[in-house]
C-alpha positions in Angstrom: 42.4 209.2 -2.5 44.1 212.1 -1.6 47.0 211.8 1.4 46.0 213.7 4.3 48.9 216.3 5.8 49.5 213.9 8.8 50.0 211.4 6.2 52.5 213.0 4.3 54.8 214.3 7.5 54.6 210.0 8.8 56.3 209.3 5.4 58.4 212.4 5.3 59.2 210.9 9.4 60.2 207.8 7.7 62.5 209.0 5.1 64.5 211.0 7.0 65.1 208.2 9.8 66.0 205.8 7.1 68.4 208.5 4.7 71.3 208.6 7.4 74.8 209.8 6.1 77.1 206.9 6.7 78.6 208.6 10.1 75.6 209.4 11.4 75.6 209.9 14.8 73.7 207.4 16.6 71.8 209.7 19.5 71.2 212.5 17.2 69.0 209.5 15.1 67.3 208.5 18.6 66.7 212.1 19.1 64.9 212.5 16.0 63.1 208.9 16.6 61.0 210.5 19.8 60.6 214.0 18.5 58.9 212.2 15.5 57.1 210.3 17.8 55.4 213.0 19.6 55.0 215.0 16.7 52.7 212.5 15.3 51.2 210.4 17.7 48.7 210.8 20.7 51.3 210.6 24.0 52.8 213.0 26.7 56.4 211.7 25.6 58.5 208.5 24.3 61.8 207.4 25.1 64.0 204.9 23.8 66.5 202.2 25.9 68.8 200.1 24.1 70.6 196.9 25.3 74.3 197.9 26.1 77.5 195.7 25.5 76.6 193.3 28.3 73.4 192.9 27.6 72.0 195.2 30.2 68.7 197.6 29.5 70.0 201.4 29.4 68.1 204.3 29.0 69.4 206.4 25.8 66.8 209.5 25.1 63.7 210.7 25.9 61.6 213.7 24.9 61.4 215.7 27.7 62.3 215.2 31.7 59.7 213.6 33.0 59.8 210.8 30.5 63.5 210.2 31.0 62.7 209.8 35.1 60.3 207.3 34.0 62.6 205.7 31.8 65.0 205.4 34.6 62.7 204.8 37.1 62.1 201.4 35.1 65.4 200.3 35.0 66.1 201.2 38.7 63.1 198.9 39.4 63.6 196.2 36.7 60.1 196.3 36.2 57.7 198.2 33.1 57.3 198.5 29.3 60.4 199.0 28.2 62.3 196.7 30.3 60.0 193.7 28.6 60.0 195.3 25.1 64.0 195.3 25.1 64.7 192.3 26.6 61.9 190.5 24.6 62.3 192.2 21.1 57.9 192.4 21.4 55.9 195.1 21.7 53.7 195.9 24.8 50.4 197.1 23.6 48.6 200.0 25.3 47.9 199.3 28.9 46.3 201.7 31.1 47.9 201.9 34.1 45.4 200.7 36.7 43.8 196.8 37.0 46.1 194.0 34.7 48.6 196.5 34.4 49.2 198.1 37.9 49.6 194.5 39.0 51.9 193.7 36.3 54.5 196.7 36.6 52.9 197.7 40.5 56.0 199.9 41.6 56.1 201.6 38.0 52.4 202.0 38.1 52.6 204.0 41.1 55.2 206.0 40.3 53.7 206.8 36.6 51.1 207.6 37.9 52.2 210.7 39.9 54.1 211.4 36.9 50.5 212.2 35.6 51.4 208.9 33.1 48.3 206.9 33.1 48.7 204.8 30.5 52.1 203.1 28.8 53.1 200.9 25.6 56.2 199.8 23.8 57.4 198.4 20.1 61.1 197.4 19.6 63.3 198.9 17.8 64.2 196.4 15.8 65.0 195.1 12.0 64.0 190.9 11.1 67.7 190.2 11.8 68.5 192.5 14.9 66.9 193.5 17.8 68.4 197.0 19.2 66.2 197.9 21.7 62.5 199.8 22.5 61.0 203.2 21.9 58.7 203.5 24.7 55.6 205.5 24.5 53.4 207.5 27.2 49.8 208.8 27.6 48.6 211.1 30.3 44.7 211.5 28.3 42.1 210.5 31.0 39.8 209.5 27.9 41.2 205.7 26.2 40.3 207.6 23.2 43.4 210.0 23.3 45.6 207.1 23.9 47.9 205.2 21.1 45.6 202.6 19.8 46.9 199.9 17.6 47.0 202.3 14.2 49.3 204.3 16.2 51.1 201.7 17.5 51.9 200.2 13.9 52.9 204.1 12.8 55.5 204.0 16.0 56.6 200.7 14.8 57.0 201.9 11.2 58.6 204.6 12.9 61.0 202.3 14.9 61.9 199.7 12.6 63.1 202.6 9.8 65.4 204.3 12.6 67.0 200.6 13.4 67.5 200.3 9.7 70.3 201.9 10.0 71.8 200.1 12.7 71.1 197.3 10.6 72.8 198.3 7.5 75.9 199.0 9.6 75.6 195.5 11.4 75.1 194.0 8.1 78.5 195.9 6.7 81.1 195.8 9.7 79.2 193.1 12.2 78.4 193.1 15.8 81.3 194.6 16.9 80.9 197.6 15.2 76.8 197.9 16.5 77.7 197.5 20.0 80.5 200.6 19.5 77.8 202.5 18.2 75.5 201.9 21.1 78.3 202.6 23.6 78.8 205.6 22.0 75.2 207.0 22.1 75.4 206.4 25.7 78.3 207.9 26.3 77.0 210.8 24.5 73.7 210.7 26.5 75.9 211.5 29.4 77.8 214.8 28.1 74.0 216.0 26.7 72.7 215.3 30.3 76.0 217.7 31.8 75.5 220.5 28.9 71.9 220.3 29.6 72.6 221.2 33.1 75.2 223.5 32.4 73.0 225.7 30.1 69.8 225.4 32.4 72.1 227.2 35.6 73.1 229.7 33.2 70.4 230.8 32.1 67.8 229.7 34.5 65.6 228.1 31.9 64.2 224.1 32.5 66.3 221.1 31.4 63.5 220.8 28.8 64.6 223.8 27.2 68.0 223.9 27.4 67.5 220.7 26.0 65.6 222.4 22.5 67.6 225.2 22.7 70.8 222.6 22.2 69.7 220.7 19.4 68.2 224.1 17.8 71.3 226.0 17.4 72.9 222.2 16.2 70.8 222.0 13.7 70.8 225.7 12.7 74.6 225.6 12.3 74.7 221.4 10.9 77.1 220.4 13.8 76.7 217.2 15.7 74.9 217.6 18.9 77.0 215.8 20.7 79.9 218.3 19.7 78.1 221.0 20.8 77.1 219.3 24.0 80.6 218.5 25.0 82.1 222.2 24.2 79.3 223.2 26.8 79.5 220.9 29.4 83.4 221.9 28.9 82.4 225.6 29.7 82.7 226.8 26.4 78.7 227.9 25.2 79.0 230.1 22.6 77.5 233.7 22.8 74.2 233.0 20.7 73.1 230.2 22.7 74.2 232.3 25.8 71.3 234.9 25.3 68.1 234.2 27.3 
């Protein structure tokens, strides 16, 4: 039978989170891991926490602001999806955010909720050998229908397990040392992204959101490492293009 177009863009989705070059730069690949993710599946955003070097759950990227809150949020309050999908390596199936689930994650549940989050799930990002973390996913649909249901949740699992691929392959070639410097890394670089953001959002006057795409457009456009960029910028040093409202 003939693929459908949403068919062909999850395999194209997979390709290109599994065909790293072999200094790839670890947030970039998270980046692309959520963009993917709400590209081609039915949520508000996704986000994706990782286990640092002493074993603690850390938030690493998001889609957009109000996910990353969330994502925090969590952490702050040791309590949600991806706090149990990390820890646990398991996924967290779709639970909407009222009866089982409210009493499950209460102090998340409320605070999703005003988010305009009403429903939440999780699948680790993991490969049969290593478990790296979660990529998080959430709905705002009113309508169950809208929400990931478990084809979806299989895609964002296909999704996560080719993007921890390649933490695998390097775990497999250098060992664990080498996995957890990567990790640090990527949150070390989630913290100069988070000042450029900020940087390029006053000067402009545009939402974190955007300064946000308008930083990993103008990487892309010009092949440089986000993370680069990011760090000239939150160093004062924005170049003219990406200066221009």
């Amino acid at each position: 039978m003939p693929a459908t177009l949403r068919e062909v863009r999850i395999a194209e989705a997979v390709r290109d989170l599994v065909h790293r070059a072999a200094d790839f730069d670890p947030l970039e690949l998270l980046h692309d891991l959520t963009a993917y993710t709400t590209a081609l599946l039915p949520v508000a955003g996704a986000g994706v926490t990782v286990l640092d070097d002493l074993g603690r759950v850390e938030y690493a990227t998001a889609s957009d602001e109000r996910c990353r809150q969330l994502e925090d949020d969590q952490i702050d309050l040791n309590e949600g999806p991806c706090v149990d999908a990390t820890r646990e390596g398991t996924a967290v199936p779709t639970a909407v955010l009222t009866g089982p689930a409210a009493l499950r994650w209460p102090r998340f549940a409320r605070r999703a909720q005003r988010a305009g989050i009403t429903a939440v799930a999780a699948v680790p990002l993991r490969t049969p050998a290593l478990s790296v973390g979660a990529l998080n996913l959430m709905g705002s649909g009113q309508d169950t229908d809208a929400l990931p249901d478990g084809s979806d949740l299989r895609i964002a699992q296909a999704l996560a397990t080719a993007a921890a691929s390649c933490f695998g392959h390097r775990h497999d070639l250098h060992g664990q040392a080498v996995l957890i410097e990567q990790l640090t890394t990527a949150l070390d670089s989630r913290l100069v992204i988070e000042q450029a953001k900020g940087v390029l959002s006053e000067r402009l006057r545009i939402s974190l959101d955007d300064a946000f795409h308008r930083l990993r457009a103008y990487a892309r456009a010009r092949q440089r490492k986000l993370t680069d960029l990011a760090t000239d910028v939150a160093h004062g040093t924005v170049p003219d293009e990406l200066s221009r409202s």
